[in-house]
N, CA, C and O of each residue as an XYZ file, in Angstrom:
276
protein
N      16.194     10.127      9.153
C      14.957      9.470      8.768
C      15.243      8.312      7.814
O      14.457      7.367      7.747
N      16.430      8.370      7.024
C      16.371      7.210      5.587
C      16.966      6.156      6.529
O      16.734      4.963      6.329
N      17.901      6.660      7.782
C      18.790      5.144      8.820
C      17.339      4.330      9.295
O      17.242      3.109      9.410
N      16.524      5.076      9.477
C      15.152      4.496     10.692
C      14.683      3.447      9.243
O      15.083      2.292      9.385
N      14.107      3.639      8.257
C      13.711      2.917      7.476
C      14.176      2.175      6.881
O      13.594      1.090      6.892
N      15.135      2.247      6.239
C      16.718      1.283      6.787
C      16.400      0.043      7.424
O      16.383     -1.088      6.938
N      16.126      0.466      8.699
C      16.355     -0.450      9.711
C      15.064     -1.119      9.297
O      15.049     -2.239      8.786
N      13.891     -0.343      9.554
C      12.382     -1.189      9.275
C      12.640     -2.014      7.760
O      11.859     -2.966      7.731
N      13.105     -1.981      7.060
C      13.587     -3.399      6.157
C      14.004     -4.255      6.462
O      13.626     -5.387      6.160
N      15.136     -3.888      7.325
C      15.916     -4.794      7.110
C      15.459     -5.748      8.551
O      15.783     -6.932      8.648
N      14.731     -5.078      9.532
C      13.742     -5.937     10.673
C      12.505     -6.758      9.918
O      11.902     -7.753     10.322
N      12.349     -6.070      8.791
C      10.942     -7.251      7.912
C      11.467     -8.259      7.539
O      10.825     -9.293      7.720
N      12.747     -8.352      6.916
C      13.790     -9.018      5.661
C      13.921    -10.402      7.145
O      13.779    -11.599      6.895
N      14.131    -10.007      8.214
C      14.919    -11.169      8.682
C      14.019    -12.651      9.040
O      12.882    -12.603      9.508
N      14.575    -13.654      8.804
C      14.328    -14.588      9.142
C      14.091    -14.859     10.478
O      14.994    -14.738     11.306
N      12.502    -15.360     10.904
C      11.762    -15.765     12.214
C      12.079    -17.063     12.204
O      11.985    -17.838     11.253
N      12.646    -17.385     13.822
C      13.002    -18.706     13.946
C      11.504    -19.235     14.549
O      11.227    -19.186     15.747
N      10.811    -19.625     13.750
C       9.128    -20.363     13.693
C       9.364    -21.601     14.331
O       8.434    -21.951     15.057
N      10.644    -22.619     14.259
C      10.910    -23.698     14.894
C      10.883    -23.746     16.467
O      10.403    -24.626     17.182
N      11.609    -22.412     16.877
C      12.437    -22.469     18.001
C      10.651    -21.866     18.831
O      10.340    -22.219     19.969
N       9.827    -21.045     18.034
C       8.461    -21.089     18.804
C       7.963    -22.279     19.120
O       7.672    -22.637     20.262
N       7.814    -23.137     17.787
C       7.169    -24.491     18.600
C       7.408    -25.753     19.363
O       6.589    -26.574     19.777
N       9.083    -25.720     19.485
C       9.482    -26.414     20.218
C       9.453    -25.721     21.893
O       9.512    -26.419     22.904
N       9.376    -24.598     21.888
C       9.163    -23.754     22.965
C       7.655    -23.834     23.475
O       7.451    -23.796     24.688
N       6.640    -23.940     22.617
C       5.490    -24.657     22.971
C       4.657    -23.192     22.691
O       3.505    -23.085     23.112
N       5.204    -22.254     22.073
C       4.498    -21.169     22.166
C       3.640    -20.818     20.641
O       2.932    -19.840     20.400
N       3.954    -21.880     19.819
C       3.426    -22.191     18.709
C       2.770    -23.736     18.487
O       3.102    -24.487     19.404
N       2.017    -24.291     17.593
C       1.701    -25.648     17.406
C       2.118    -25.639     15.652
O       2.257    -24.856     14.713
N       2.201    -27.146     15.999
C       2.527    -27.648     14.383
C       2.101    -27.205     13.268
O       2.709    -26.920     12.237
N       0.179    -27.129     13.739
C      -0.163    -26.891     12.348
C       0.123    -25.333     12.339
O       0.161    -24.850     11.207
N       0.316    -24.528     13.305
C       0.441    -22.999     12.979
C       1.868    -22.799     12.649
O       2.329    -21.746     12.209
N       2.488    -23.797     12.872
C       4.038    -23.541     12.364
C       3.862    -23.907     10.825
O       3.854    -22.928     10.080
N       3.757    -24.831     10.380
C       2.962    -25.036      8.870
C       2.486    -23.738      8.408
O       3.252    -23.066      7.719
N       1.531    -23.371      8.642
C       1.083    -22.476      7.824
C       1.742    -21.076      8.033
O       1.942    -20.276      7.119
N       2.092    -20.853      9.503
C       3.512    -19.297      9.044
C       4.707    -20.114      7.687
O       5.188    -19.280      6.920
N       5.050    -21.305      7.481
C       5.726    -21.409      7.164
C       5.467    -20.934      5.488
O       6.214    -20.200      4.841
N       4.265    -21.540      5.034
C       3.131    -21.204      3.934
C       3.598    -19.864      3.314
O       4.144    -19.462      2.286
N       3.037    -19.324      4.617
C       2.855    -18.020      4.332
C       3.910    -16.692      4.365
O       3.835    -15.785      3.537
N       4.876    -16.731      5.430
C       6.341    -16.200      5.975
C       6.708    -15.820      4.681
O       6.221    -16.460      3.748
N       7.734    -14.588      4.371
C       8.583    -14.368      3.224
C       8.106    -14.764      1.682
O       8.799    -15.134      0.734
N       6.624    -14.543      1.778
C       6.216    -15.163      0.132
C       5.605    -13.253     -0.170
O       5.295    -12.250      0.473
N       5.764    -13.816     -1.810
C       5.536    -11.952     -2.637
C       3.582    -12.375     -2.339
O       2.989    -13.453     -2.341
N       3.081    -10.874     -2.105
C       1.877    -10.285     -2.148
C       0.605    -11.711     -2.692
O      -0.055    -12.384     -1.899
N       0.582    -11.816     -4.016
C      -0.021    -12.570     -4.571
C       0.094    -13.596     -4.153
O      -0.881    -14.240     -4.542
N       0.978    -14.437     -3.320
C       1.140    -15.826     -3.442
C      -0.109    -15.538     -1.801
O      -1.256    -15.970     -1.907
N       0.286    -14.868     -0.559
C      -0.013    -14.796      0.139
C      -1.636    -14.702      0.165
O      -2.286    -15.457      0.888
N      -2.372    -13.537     -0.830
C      -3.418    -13.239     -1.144
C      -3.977    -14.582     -1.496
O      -5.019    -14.847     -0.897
N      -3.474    -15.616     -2.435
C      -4.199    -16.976     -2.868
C      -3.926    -17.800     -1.343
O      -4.684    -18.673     -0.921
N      -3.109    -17.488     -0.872
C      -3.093    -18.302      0.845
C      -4.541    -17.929      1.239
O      -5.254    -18.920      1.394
N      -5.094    -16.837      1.422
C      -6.082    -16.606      2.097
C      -7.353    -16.560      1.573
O      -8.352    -16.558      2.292
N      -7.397    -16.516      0.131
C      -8.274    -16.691     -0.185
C      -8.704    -18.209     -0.202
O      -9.864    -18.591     -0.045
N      -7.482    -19.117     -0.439
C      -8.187    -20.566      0.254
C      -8.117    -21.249      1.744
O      -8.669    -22.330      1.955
N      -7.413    -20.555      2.742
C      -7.869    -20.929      3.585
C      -7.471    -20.023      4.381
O      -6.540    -20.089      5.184
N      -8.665    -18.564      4.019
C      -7.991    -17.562      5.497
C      -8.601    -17.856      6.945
O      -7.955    -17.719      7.983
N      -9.682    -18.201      6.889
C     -10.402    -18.866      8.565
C      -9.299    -19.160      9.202
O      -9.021    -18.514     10.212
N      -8.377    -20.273      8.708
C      -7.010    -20.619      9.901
C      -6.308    -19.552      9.565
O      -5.820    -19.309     10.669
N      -5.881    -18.710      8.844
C      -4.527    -17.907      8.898
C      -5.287    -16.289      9.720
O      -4.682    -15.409     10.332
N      -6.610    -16.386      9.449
C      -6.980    -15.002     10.734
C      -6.552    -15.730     12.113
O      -5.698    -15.255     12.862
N      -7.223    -16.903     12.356
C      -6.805    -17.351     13.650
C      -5.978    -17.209     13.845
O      -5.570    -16.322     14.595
N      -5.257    -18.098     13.207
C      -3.288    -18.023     13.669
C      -2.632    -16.815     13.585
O      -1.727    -16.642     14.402
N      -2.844    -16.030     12.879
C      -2.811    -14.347     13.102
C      -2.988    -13.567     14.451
O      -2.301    -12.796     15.121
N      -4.254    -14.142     14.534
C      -4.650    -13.286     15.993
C      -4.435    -14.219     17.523
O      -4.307    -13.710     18.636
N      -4.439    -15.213     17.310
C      -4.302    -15.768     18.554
C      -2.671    -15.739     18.959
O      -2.330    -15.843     20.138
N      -1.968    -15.629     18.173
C      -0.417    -14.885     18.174
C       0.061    -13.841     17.793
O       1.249    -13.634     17.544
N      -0.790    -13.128     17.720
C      -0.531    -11.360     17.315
C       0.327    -11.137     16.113
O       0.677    -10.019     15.735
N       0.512    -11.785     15.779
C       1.926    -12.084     14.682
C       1.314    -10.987     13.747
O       0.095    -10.909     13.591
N       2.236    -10.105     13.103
C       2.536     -8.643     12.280
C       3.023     -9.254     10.957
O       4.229     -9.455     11.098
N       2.684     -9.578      9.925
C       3.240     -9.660      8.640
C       3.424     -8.240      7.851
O       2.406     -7.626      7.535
N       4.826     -7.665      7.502
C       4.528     -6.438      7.035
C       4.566     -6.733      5.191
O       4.334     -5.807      4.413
């Protein structure tokens, strides 16, 4: 059980290649921008992300299913 969780860190910890989505066309600019915003930042910084502009970051959330853990 401690290897499995282990692993679920160290799958949160890694770096998303966000570039290689939007040159692939499976992302757009401004949603690459704002994962970028938002990607790998502590609790609070994220929370003031949304409190000023969560309307785009639900979108961009859901229209790419994207999982922030």
């Amino acid at each position: 059980m401690e290897q499995a969780e282990l692993t679920t860190v160290q799958v949160l910890k890694r770096d998303i290649p966000w570039e290689t989505y939007m040159v692939t066309k499976l992302i757009s600019g401004t949603n690459l921008q704002l994962l970028r915003r938002y990607d790998n930042r502590p609790e609070s910084y994220k929370a003031q992300l949304l409190d000023d502009d969560g309307p785009a970051y639900v979108r961009d959330f859901l229209t790419y299913k994207v999982y922030y853990g």
